[in-house]
LUMNU-535671 format. One line per field, with one value per residue (C-alpha): residue in one letter; x, y, z; residue number from 0. Coordinates in pm, whole numbers. Example, Ala and Ser with C-alpha at 12.3 -4.5 7.8 and 13.67 -1.06 7.14 Angstrom:
REM residues 2
rest: c(A:S)
xx: c(1230:1367)
yy: c(-450:-106)
zz: c(780:714)
nr: c(0:1)
//
This chain:
REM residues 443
rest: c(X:X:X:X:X:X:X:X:X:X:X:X:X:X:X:X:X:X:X:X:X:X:X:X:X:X:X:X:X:X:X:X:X:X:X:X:X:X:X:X:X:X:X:X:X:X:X:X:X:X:X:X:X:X:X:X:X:X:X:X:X:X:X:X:X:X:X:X:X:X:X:X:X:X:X:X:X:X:X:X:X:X:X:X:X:X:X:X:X:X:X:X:X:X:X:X:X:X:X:X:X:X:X:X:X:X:X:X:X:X:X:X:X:X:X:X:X:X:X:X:X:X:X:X:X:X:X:X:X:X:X:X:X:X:X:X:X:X:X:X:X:X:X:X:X:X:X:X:X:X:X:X:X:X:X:X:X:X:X:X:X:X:X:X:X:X:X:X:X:X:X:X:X:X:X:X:X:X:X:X:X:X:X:X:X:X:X:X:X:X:X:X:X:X:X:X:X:X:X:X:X:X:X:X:X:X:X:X:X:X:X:X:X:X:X:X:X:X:X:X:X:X:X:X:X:X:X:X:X:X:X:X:X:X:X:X:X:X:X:X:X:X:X:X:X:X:X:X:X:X:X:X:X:X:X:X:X:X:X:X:X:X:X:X:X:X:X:X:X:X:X:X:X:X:X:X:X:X:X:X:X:X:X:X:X:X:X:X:X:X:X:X:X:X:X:X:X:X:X:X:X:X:X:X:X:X:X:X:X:X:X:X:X:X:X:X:X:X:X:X:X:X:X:X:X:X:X:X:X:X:X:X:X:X:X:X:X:X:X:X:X:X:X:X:X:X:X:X:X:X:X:X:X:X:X:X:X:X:X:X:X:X:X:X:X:X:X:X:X:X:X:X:X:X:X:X:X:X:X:X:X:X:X:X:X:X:X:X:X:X:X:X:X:X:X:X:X:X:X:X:X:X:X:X:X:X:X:X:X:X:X:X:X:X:X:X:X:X:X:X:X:X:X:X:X:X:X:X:X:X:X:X:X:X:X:X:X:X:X:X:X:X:X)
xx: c(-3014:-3069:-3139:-2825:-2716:-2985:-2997:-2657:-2664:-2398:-2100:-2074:-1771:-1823:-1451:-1615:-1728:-1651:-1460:-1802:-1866:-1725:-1954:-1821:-1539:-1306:-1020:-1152:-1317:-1335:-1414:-1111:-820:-463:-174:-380:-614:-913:-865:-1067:-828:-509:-670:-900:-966:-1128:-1305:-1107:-1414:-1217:-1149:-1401:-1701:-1551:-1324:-1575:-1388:-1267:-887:-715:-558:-786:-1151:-1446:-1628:-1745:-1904:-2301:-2390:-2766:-2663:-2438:-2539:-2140:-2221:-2073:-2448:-2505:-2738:-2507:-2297:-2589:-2664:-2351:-2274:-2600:-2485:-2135:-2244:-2494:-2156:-1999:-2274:-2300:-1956:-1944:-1652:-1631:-1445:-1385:-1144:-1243:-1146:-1327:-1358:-1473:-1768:-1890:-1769:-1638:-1906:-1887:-1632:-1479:-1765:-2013:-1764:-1736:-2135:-2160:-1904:-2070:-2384:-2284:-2043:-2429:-2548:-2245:-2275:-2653:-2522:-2259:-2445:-2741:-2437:-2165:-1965:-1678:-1332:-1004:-873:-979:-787:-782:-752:-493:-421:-714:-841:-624:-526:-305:-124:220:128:-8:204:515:327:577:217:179:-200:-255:-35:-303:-568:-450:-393:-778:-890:-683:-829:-1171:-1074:-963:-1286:-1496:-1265:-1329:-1700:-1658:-1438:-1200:-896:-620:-589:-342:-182:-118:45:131:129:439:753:931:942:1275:1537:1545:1208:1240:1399:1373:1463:1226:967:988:1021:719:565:682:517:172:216:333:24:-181:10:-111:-464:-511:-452:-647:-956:-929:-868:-718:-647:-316:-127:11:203:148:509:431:656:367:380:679:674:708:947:818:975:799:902:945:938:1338:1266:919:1086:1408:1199:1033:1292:1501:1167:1136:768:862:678:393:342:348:359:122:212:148:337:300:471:771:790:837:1153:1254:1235:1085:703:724:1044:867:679:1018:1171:898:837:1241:1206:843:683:448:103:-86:-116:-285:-391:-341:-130:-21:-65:197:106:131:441:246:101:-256:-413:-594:-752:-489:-424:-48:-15:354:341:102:261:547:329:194:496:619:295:305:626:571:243:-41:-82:-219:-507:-424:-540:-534:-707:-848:-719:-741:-969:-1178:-1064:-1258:-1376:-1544:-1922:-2139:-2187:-2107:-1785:-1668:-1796:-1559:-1251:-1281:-1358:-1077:-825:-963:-930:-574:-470:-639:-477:-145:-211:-233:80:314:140:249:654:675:464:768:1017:1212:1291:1369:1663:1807:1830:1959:2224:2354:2392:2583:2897:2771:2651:2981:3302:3409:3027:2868:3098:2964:2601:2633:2791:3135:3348:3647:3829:4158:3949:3839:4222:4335:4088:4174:4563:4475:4197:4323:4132:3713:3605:3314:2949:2683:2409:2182:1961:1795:1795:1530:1309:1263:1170:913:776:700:472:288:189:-179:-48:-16:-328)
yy: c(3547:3747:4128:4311:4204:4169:4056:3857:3463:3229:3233:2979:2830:2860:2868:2927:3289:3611:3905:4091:3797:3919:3731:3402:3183:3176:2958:2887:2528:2394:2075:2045:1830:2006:1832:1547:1793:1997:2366:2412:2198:2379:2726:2735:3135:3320:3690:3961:4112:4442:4506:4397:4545:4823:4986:5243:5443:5653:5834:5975:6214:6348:6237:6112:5787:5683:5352:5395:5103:4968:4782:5046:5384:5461:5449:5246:5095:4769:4763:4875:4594:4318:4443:4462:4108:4020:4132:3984:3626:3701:3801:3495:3272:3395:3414:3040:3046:2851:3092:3430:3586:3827:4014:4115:4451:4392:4167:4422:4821:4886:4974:5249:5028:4667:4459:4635:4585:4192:4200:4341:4122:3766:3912:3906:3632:3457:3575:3462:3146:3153:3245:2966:2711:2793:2829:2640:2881:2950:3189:3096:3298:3484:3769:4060:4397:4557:4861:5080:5229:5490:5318:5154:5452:5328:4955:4661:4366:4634:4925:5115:5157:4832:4893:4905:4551:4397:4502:4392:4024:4073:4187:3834:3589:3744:3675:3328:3259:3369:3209:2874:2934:3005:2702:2919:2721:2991:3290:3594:3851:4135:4465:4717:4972:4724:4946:5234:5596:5726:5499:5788:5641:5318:4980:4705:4399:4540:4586:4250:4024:4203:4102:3719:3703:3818:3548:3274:3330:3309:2953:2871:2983:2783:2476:2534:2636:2366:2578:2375:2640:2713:3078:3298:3610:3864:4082:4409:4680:4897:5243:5443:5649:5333:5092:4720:4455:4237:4405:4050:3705:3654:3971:3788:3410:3535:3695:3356:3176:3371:3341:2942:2996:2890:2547:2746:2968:3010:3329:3478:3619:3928:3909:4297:4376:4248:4552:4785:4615:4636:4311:4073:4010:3621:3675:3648:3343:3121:3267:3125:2843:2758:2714:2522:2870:2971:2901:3136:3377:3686:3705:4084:4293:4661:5039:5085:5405:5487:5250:4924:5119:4968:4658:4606:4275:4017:4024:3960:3595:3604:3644:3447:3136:3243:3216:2885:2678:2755:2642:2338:2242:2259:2060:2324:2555:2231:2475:2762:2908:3209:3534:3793:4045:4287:4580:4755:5088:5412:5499:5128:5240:4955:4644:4425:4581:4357:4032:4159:4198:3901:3690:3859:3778:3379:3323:3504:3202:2922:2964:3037:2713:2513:2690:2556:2233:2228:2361:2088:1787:1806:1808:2074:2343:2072:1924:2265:2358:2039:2085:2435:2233:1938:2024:1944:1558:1451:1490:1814:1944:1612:1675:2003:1939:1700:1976:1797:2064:2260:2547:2354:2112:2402:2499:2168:2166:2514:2454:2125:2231:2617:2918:2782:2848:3091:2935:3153:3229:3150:3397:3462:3110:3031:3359:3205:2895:3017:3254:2944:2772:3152:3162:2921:2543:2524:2310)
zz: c(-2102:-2388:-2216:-2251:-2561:-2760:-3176:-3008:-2983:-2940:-3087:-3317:-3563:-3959:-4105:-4434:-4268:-4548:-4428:-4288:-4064:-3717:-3530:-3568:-3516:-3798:-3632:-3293:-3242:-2913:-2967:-3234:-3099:-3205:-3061:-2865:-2709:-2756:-2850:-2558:-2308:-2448:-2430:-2142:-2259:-1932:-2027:-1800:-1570:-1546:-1880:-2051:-1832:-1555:-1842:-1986:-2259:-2020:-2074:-1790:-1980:-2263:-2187:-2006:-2056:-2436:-2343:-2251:-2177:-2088:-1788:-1626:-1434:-1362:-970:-672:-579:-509:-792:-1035:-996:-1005:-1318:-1441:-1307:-1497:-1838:-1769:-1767:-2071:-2240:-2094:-2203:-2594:-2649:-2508:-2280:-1952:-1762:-1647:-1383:-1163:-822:-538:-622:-983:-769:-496:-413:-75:208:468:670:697:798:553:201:321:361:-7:-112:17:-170:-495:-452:-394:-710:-868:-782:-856:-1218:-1227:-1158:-1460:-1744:-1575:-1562:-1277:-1220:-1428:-1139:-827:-674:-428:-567:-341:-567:-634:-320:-161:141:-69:-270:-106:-168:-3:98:142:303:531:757:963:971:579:574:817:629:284:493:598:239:102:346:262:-131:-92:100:-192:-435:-252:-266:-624:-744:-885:-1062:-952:-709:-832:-670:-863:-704:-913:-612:-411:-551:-477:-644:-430:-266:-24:107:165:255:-30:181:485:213:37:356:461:111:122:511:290:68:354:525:213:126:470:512:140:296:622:417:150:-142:-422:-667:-778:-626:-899:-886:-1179:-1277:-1320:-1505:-1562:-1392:-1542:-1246:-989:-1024:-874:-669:-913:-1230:-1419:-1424:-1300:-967:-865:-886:-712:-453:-438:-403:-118:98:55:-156:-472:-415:-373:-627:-1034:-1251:-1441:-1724:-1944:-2210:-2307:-2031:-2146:-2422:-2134:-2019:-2383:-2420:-2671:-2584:-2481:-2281:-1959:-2097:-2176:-1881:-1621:-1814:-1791:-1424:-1427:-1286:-1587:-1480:-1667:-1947:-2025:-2408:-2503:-2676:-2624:-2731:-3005:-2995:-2609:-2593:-2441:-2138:-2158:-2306:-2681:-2770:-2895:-3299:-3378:-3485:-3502:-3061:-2989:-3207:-2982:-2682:-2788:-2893:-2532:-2386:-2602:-2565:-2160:-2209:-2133:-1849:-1599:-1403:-1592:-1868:-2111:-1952:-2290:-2132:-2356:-2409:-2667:-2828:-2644:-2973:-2994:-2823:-2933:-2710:-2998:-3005:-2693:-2900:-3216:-2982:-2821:-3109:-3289:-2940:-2924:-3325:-3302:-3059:-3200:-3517:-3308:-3172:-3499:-3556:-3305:-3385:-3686:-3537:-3283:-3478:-3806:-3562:-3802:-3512:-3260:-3513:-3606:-3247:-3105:-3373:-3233:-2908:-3040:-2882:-2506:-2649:-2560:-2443:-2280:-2338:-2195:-1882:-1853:-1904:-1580:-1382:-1239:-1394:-1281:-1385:-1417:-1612:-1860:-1900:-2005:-2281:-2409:-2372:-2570:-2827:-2877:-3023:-3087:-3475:-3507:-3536:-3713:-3484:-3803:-3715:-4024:-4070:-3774:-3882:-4192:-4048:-3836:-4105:-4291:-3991:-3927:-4282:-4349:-4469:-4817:-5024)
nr: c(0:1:2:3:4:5:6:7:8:9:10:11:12:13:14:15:16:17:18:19:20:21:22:23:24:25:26:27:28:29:30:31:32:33:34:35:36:37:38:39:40:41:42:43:44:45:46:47:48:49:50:51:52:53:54:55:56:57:58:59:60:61:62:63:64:65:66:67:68:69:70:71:72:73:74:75:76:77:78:79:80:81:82:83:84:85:86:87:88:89:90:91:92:93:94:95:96:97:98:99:100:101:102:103:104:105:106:107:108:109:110:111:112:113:114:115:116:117:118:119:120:121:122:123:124:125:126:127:128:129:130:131:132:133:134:135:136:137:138:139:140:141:142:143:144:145:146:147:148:149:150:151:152:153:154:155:156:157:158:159:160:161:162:163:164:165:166:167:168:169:170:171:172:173:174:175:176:177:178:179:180:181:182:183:184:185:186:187:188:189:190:191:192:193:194:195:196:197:198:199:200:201:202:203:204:205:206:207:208:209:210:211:212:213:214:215:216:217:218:219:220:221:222:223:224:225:226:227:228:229:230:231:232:233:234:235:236:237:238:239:240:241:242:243:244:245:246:247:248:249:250:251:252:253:254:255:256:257:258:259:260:261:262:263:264:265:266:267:268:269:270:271:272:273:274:275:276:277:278:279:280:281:282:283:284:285:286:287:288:289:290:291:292:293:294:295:296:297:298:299:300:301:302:303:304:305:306:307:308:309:310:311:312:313:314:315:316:317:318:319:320:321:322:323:324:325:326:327:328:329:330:331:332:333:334:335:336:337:338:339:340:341:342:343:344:345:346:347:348:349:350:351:352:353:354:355:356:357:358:359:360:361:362:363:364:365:366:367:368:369:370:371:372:373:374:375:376:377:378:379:380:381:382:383:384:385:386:387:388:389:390:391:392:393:394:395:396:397:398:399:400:401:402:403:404:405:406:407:408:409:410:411:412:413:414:415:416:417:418:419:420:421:422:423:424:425:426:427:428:429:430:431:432:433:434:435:436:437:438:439:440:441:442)
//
C-alpha cells in the first residue's frame, strides 16, 4: 500500500530523532515493556475513522473545506468511500497501529431506503475485511452512528417518535452484525442527539426508560449473535445548546444502574469533555474507573481557544500522565484501548499532516506512560496518600471503613474525642510531587 501516501513508510522508533524529525517515534516503542507489559498491550492506540479521514477542514461557522485530498471527491458515492477506506488502512498500515474504530456510517452512506444503506453497508464491511485480513488489522470499537442524519434531530434511543426508536434498534442490530463480522473488541454507543433543549418538551424518565430498553435489547441480541466484544457508553456534554441524559460518567452509570445494565456495559471516556462540566480533564476517568466502569479512552485534547468544543491531537503530558496512572493503577483497559481521537488543525492541508498529529498524540502517551510507571513503581504517591487516610486504619475509622456504623455511635466519639485538629490538604505538596515524575528522569 503505498498510493495515497506516497514518499511515507512506516513509522519507525529512533529516540535519538532531532527536533525536524516528525516522522518518527520519539517515545513510542511497542515492543518496550513499562510496568510488566508492552507499550503496545497497555496502549492498544486505535486511529479515529471520523476524525482523521471524514473531517475535511471544514468550519461550520467561518469556512468551507481546506483538506484536498487525492483519495476523496467530497461525495456520498459508493466509490468515494472505497477509496477512502483504501487510503485509511494505508494510513493504518504506515503508521503501524493494529487498530482503528469506526461506525457504520464512517464505512458506507445511506441508500435511497432501508434495505439499500444495509446493502452498501455489507459491501464495504467485505472490503474491510478483505483489508484486515492482508495487514491484520481489525476495530478497537464498532458503533452505530445514531446522530447525523436528520431523522434523528430529536435523538435516537429517546425519540418522542416511536417510529425513529425502531429504526435506531434496526440501524444497531445491523451494527453489531458487522461488528461481529469484523472482530471488533468493543461496540459504543454514543448519542449526543438523546437530551433535551426545553423541559417544556419532554419527559426525562419516559425518555431514558425508552433509552435503557435500546440498550437491553442490544445486551441481548450480543449474546444471541455471539458477539464477544465489550458494550460501552460514551458521556457526552458536548452541544451547549442540548443538555444530555448522558452528560458524564456519574448521569450515564446512574442511568445504568436504575435499569439493572450495569453488568453489561463500561464507559468510554473522553476526557476533554470533562472541561465543559468545568471540571478537571481526567475527572470522568477516576470517576468510572472508581466503580470498575472505565473501559476505554479517547486520546485528545480540546480547543482552548473555542472552550474544548472540538478535538486536536493529544500533546499535554501533564493529562495524559493523569490518564495513565489511573489506567495503571486499575491494570489496563482489559479489551479496551486508547482511541487518537483527535484531529488536525483546518489550516494543516498536507496528508503528512495526519502522520505528525498522530505521532505527536501516541509519543504524548507513551511517555505519559513511563510516567506513571515511574509514580506507582517508587511507591512515593501511594505512602503520602495512605498517610492522609490513616485515621480509618483503626479504631473509630476502621469501624467505619467496614460500614457497621450508627449515628449514636458517631456521637459518642465526638462527645468523647471533642473538636478534630485541622489537617493540611497538602496540596502543593502532591503538585510538586507529580511535577517531579512529568519532568524526563534525571542521568
Amino acid at each position: 500500500m503505498n498510493k495515497y501516501f506516497p514518499g511515507i513508510g512506516r513509522i519507525e522508533y529512533r529516540p535519538d530523532a532531532g527536533p525536524d524529525d516528525t516522522l518518527v517515534f520519539r517515545h513510542y516503542n511497542a515492543k518496550e515493556t513499562v510496568h510488566g507489559r508492552t507499550m503496545e498491550e497497555w496502549l492498544k492506540f486505535s486511529v479515529c475513522y471520523f476524525n482523521t479521514f471524514r473531517y475535511l477542514g471544514s468550519d461550520n461557522h467561518y469556512g468551507e473545506r481546506t483538506h484536498q485530498r487525492s483519495w476523496e471527491d467530497g461525495s456520498r458515492s459508493l466509490d468515494n468511500y472505497k477509496r477512502r477506506m483504501m487510503a485509511a488502512f494505508e494510513f493504518f498500515q504506515k503508521l503501524h497501529v493494529k487498530y482503528y474504530s469506526v461506525s457504520d456510517r464512517d464505512m458506507a452512506p445511506e441508500g435511497e431506503n432501508y434495505d439499500q444503506t444495509n446493502t452498501f453497508l455489507d459491501e464495504m464491511v467485505t472490503l474491510a475485511c478483505d483489508l484486515q485480513r492482508q495487514t491484520g488489522m481489525k476495530p478497537l470499537y464498532y458503533s452505530a452512528d445514531l446522530f447525523t442524519h436528520p431523522r434523528y434531530m430529536n435523538g435516537s434511543g429517546s425519540n418522542p417518535d416511536a417510529h425513529v426508536f425502531a429504526y435506531a434498534c434496526a440501524q444497531v442490530k445491523r451494527s453489531m452484525d458487522a461488528a461481529k463480522r469484523l472482530g471488533a473488541e468493543n461496540f459504543v454507543f454514543f448519542n449526543p442527539r438523546d437530551g433535551y433543549q426545553s423541559v417544556l418538551q419532554r419527559q426525562f424518565f419516559r425518555d431514558m426508560s425508552h433509552m435503557a430498553q435500546l440498550y437491553r435489547m442490544a445486551a441481548q441480541y450480543k449474546d444471541k449473535i455471539g458477539f464477544r466484544g465489550q458494550l460501552l457508553i460514551q458521556p457526552k456534554p458536548a452541544d451547549p445548546r442540548r443538555h444530555q441524559y448522558e452528560s458524564d460518567a456519574m448521569s450515564t452509570m446512574h442511568m445504568l444502574r436504575h435499569f439493572g445494565l450495569d453488568k453489561y456495559y463500561k464507559l468510554y471516556i473522553k476526557p476533554a469533555f470533562s472541561r465543559l462540566m468545568s471540571r478537571p480533564y481526567e475527572h470522568d476517568v477516576y470517576m468510572a474507573a472508581a466503580y470498575n466502569m472505565l473501559g476505554c479512552v479517547d486520546a485528545s485534547d480540546s480547543w482552548p481557544e473555542f472552550n474544548g468544543t472540538s478535538d486536536i491531537c493529544a500533546q499535554d503530558m501533564r493529562d495524559a500522565t493523569l490518564v495513565m496512572k489511573c489506567v495503571l493503577e486499575q491494570g489496563g483497559l482489559q479489551q479496551g484501548g486508547f482511541t487518537l481521537g483527535g484531529r488536525v488543525r483546518r489550516e494543516s492541508t498536507e496528508p503528512r499532516d495526519l502522520f505528525h498529529g498522530h505521532i505527536m498524540a501516541m509519543d504524548t502517551f507513551a511517555r505519559a506512560l513511563r510516567n506513571a510507571a515511574r509514580m506507582i513503581s517508587d511507591g512515593s504517591f501511594s505512602r503520602s496518600i495512605q498517610q492522609r487516610y490513616s485515621s480509618y486504619k483503626s479504631g473509630f475509622g476502621e469501624r467505619v471503613e467496614m460500614g457497621n456504623m450508627t449515628f449514636d455511635d458517631c456521637e459518642d466519639f465526638v462527645r468523647k474525642n471533642g473538636e478534630p485538629m485541622h489537617q493540611s490538604s497538602r496540596h502543593e505538596h502532591y503538585e510538586n510531587m507529580f511535577n517531579y515524575y512529568i519532568s524526563p528522569p534525571r542521568q
